[in-house]
C-alpha positions in Angstrom: 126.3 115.6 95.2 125.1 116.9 98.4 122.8 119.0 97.1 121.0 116.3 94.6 120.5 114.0 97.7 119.0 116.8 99.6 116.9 117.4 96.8 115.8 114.3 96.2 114.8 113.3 99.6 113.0 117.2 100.2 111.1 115.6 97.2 110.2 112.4 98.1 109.4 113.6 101.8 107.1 116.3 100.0 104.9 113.0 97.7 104.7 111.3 100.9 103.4 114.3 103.0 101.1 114.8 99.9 100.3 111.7 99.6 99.2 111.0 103.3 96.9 114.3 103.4 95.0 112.9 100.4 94.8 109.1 102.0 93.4 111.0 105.2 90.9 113.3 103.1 89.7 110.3 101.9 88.7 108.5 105.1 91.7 105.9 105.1 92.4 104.3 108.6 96.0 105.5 109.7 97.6 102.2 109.3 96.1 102.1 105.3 97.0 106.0 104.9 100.6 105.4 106.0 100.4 102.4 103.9 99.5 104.2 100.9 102.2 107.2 101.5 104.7 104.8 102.0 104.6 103.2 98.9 104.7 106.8 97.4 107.7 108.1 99.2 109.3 104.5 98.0 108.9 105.4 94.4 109.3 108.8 94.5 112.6 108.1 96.3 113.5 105.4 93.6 112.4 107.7 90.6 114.2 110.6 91.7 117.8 108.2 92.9 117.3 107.0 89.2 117.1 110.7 87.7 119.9 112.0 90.1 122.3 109.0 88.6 121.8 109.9 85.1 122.7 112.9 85.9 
């Protein structure tokens, strides 16, 4: 179980660190950029929990 939740948040960290670099590349203020990565680390953590449950 450990593992899966380590996993799972390594994974959602990862979309949001992505997801931030690609909001900055794009000229995105800092407040819209962590805006933006927030809302992916949300549903990458949510889509991930839900995987990691069926499992």
């Amino acid at each position: 179980m450990s593992t899966t939740f380590a996993l799972v948040c390594g994974a959602s960290f990862g979309a949001f660190s992505l997801t931030l670099l690609i909001a900055r590349e794009a000229d995105k203020s800092w407040p819209m950029a962590l805006l933006i990565a927030g809302g992916s680390f949300l549903g990458a953590l949510s889509a991930f929990g839900t995987l990691a449950s069926a499992l």
